[in-house]
Backbone as ProteinMPNN parsed JSONL, in Angstrom:
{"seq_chain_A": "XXXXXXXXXXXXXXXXXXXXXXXXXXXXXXXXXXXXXXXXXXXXXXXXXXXXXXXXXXXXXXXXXXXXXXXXXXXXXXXXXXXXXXXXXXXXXXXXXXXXXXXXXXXXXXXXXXXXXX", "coords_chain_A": {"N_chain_A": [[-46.118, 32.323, 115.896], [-44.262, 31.281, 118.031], [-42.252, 31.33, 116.255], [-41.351, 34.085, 116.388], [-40.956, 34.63, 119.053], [-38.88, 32.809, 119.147], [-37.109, 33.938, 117.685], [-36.52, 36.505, 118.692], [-35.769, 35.747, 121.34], [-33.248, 34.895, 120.448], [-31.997, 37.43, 119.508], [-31.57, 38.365, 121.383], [-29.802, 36.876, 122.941], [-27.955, 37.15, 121.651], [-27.125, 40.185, 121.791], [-26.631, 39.74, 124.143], [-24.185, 38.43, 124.208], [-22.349, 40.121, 122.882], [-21.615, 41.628, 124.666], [-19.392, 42.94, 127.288], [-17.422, 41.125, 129.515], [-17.925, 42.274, 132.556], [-20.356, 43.405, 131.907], [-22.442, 41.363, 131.499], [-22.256, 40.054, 133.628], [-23.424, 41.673, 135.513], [-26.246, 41.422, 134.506], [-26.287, 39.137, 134.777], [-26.763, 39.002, 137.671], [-28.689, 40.072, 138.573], [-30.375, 38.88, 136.754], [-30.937, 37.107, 134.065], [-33.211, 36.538, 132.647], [-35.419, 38.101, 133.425], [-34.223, 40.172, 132.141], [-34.602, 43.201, 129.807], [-33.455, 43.916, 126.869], [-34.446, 45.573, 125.034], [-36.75, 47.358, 125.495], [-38.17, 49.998, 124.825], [-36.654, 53.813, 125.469], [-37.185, 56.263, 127.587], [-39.401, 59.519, 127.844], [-37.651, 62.803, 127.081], [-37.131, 65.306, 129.49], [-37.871, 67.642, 127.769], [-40.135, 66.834, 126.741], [-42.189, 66.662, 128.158], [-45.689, 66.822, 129.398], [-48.07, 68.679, 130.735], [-51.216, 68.978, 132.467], [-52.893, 70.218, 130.74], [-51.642, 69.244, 128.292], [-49.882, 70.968, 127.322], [-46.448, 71.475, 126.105], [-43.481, 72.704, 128.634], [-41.958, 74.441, 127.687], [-44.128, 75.583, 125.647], [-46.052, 76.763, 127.539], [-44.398, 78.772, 128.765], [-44.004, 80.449, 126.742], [-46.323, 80.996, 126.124], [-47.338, 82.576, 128.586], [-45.24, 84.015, 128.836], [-46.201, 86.548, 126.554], [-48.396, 87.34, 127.435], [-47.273, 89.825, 129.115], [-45.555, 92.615, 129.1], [-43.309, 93.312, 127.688], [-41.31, 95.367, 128.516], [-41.586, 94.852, 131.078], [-40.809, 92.761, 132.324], [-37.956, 90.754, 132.856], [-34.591, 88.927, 132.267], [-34.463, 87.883, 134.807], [-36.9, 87.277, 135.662], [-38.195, 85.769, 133.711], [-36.275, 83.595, 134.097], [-37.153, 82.881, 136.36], [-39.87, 82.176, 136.102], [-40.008, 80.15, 134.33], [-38.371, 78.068, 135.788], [-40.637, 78.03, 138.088], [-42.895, 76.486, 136.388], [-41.39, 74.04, 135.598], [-41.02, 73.078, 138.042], [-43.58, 72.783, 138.838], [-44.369, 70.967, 137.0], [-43.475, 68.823, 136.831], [-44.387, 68.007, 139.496], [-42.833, 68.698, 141.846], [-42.724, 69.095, 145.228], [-41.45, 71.657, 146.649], [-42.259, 73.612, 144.415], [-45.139, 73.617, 144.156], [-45.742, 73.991, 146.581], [-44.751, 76.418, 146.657], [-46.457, 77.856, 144.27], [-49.203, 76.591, 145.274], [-49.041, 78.938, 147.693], [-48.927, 81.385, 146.623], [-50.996, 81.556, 144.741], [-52.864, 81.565, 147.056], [-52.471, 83.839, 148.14], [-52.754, 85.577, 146.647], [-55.874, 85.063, 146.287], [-56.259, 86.459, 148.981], [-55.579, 89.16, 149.039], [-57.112, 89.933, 146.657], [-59.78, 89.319, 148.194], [-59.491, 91.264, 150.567], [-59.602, 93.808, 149.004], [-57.275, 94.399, 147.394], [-56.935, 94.761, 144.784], [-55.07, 94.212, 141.787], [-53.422, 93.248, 143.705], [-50.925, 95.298, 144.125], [-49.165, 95.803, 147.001]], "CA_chain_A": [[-45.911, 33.042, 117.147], [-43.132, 30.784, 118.589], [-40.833, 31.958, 115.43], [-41.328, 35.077, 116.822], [-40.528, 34.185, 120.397], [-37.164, 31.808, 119.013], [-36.223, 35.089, 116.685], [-36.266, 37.53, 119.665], [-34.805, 35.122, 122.46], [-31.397, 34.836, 119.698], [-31.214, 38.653, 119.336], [-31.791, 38.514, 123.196], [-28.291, 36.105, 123.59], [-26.492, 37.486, 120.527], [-27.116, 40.983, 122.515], [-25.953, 39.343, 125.615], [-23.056, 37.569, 124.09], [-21.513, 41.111, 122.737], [-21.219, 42.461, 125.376], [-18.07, 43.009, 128.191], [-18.103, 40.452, 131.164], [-18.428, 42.809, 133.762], [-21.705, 43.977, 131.608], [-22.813, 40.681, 131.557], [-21.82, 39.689, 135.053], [-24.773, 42.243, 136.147], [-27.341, 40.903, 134.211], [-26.708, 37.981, 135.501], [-26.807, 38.954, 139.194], [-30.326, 40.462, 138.728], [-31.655, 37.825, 136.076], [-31.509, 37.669, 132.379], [-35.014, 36.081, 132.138], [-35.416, 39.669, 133.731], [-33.569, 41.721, 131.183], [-35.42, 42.828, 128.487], [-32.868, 44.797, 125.864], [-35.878, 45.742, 123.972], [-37.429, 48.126, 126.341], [-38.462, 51.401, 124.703], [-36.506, 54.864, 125.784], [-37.992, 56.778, 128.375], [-39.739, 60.533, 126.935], [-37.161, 63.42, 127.764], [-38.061, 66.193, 129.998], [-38.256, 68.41, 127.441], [-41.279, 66.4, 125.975], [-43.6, 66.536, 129.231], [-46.953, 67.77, 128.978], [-49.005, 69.434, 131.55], [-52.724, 68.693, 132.243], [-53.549, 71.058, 129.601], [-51.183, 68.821, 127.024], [-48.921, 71.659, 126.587], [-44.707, 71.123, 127.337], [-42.642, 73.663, 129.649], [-42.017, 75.576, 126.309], [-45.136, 76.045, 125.434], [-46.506, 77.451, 128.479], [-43.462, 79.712, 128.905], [-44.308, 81.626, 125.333], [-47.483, 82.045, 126.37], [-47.508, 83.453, 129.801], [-44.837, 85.643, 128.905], [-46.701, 86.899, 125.582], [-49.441, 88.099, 128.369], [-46.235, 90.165, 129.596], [-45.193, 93.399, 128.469], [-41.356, 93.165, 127.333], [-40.544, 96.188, 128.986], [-41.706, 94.803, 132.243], [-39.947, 91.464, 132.837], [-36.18, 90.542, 132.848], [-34.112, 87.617, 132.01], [-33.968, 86.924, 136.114], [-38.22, 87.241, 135.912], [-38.535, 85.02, 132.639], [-36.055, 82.267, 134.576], [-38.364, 82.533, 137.727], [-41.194, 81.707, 135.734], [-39.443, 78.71, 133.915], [-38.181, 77.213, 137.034], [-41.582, 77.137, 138.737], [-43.437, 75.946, 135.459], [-40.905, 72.989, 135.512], [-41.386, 72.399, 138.943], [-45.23, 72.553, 138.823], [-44.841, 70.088, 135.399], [-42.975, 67.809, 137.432], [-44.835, 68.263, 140.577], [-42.245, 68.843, 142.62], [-43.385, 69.817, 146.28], [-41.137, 72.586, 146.801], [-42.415, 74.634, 143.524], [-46.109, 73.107, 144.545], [-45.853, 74.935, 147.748], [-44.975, 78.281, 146.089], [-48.124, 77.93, 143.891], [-50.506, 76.715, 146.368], [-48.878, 80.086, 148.528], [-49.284, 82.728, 145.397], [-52.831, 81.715, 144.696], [-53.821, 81.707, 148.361], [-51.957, 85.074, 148.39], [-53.549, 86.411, 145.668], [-57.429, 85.579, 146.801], [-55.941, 86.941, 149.974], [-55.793, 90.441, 148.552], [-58.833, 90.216, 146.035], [-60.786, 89.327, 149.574], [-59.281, 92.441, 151.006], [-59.572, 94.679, 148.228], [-56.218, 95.076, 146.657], [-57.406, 93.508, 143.325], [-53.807, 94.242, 141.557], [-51.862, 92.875, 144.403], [-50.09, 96.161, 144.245], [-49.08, 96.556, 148.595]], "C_chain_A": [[-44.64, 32.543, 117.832], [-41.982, 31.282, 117.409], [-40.306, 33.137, 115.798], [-40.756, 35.547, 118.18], [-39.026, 33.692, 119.907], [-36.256, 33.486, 118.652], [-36.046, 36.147, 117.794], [-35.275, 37.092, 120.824], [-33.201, 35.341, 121.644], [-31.49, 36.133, 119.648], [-31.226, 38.695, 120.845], [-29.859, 37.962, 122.946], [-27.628, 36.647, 122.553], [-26.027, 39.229, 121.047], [-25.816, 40.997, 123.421], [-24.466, 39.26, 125.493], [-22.151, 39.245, 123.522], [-21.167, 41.966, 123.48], [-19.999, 42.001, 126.494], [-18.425, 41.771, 129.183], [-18.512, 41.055, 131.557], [-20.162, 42.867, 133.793], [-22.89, 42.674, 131.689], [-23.095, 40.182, 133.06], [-23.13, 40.517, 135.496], [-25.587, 41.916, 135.738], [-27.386, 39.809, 134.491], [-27.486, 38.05, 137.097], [-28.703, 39.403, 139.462], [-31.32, 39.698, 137.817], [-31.797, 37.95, 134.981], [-32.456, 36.925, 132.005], [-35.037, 37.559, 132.573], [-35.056, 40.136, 133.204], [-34.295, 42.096, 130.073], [-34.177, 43.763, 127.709], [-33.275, 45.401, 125.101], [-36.537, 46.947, 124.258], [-37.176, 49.485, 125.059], [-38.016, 52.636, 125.957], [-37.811, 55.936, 126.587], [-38.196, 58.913, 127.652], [-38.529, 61.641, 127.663], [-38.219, 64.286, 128.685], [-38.733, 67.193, 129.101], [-39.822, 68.291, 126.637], [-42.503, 66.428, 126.563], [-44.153, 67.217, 128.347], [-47.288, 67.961, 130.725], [-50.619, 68.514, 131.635], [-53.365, 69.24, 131.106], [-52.639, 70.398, 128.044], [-50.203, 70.296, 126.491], [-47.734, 71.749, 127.043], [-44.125, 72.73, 128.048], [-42.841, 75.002, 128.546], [-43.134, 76.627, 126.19], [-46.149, 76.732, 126.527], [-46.123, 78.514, 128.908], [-44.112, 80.895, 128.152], [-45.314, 82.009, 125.758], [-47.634, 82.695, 127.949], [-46.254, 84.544, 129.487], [-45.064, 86.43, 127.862], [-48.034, 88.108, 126.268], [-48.47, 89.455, 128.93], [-46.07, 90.855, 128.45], [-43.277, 93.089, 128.518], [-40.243, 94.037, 128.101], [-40.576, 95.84, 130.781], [-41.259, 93.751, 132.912], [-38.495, 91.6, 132.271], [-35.845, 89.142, 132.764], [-34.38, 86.85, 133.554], [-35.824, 86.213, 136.445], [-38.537, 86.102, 134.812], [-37.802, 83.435, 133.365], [-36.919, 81.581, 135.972], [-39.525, 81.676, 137.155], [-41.177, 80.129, 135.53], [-39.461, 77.508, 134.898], [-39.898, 77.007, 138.188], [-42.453, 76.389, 137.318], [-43.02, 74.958, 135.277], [-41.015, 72.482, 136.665], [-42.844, 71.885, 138.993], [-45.539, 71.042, 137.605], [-44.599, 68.587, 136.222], [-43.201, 67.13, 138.828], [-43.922, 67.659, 141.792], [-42.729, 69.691, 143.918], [-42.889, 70.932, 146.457], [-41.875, 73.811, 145.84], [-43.922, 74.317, 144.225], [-46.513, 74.009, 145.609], [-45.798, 76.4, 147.348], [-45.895, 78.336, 145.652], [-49.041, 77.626, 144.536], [-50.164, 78.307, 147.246], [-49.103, 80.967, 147.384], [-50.762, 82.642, 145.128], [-53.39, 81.738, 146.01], [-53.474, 83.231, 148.549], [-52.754, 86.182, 147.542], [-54.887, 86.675, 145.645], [-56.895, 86.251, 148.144], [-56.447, 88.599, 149.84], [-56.791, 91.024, 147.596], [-59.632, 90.344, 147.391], [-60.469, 90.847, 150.244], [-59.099, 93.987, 150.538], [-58.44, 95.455, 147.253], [-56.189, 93.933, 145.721], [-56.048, 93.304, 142.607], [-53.247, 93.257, 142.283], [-50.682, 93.994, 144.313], [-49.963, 96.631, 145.53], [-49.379, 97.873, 148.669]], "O_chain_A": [[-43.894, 33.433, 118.24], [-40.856, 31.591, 117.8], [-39.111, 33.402, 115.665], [-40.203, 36.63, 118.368], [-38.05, 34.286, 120.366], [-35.238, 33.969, 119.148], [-35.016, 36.774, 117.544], [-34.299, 37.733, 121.215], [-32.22, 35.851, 122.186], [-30.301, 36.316, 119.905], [-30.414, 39.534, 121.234], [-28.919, 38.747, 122.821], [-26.409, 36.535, 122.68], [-24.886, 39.63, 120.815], [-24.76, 41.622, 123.521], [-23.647, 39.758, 126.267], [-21.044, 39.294, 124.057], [-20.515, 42.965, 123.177], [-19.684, 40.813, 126.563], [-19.573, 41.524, 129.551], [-19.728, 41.034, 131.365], [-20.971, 42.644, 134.694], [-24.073, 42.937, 131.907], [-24.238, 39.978, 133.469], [-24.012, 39.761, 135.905], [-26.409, 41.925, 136.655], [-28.488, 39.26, 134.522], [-28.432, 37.39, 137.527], [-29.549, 39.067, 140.291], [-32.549, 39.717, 137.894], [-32.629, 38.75, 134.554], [-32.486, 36.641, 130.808], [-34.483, 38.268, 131.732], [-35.414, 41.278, 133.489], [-34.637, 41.186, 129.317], [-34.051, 44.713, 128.482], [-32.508, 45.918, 124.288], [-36.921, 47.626, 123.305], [-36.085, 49.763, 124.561], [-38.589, 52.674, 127.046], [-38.948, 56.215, 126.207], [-37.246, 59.479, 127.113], [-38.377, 61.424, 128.865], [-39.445, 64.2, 128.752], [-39.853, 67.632, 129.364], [-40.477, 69.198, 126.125], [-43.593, 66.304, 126.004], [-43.845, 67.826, 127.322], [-46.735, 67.39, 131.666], [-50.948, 67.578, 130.907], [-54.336, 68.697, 130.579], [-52.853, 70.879, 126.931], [-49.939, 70.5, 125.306], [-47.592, 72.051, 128.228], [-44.647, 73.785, 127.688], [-43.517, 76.03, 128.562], [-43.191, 77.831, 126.44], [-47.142, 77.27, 126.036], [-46.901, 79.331, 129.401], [-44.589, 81.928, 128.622], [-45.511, 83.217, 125.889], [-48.474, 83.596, 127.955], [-46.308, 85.72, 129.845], [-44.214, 87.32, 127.837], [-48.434, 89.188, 125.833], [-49.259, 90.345, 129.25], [-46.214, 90.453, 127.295], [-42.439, 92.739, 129.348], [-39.05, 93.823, 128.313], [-39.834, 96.383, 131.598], [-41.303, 93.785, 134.142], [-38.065, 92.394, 131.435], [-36.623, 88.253, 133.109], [-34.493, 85.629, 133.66], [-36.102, 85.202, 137.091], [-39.403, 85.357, 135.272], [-38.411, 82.367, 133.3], [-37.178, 80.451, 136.386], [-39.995, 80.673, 137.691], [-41.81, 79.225, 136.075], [-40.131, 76.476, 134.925], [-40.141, 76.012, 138.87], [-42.545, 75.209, 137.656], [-43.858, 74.263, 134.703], [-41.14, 71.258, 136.62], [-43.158, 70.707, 139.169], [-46.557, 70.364, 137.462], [-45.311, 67.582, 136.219], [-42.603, 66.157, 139.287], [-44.094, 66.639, 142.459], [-43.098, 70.854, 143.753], [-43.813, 71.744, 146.498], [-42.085, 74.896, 146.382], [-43.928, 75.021, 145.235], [-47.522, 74.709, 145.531], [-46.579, 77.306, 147.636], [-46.712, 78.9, 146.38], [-49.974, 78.427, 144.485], [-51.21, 78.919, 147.465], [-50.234, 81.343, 147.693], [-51.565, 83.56, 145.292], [-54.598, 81.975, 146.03], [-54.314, 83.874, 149.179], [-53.192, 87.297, 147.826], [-55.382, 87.742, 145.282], [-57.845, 87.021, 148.289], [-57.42, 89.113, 150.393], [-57.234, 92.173, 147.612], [-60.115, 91.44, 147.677], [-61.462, 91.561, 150.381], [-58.702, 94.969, 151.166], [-58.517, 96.516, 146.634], [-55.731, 92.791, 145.744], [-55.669, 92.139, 142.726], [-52.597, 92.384, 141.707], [-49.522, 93.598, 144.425], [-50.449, 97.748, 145.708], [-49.338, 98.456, 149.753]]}, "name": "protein", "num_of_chains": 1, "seq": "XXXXXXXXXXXXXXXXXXXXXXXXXXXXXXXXXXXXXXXXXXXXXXXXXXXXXXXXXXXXXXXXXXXXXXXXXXXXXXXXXXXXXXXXXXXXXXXXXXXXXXXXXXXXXXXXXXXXXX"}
């Protein structure tokens, strides 16, 4: 276990040591017991999931598969996108549109315009 520890600390300083001052100079200022160089890459966006485990993509295809072709448009397919990435990312602004569309929508079931056609 300590070979393991020695063998990581030297790629740790042989890391360290190739790199620029300046680059160094910051890992100092914040702590290279603190640095790890090791750290595992963070997932892109395009990799989220949802609660339902399915990414942006995959939610896209299928809600607009429900969608007749003749009845959406490139500007209706980027609407969708853009809240589906907000909602993934739960961003309050998109958050707020979907809490307002589903309150909007029992709004008009309650009042009898089942469609939502005004």
């Amino acid at each position: 276990m300590e070979d393991a520890f020695n063998d990581e600390a030297a790629r740790k300083k042989a890391i360290f040591d190739g790199m620029s001052p300046r680059r160094q100079k910051q890992i100092l200022k914040k702590g290279y017991e603190n640095w790890n160089p090791f750290l595992e890459p963070k997932d892109p966006v395009d990799i989220r999931k949802d609660r339902t485990q399915r990414t942006s993509q995959m939610l896209i295809r299928e809600f607009l598969a429900t969608r007749s072709i003749e009845n959406y448009s490139n500007l209706y397919g980027r609407g969708a996108f853009e809240i589906c990435m907000g909602i993934i990312n739960q961003d309050e602004r998109f958050l707020g549109m979907f809490d307002f569309a589903c309150w909007y929508a029992e709004l008009l079931k309650k009042e009898g315009d089942v469609k939502g056609e005004g």
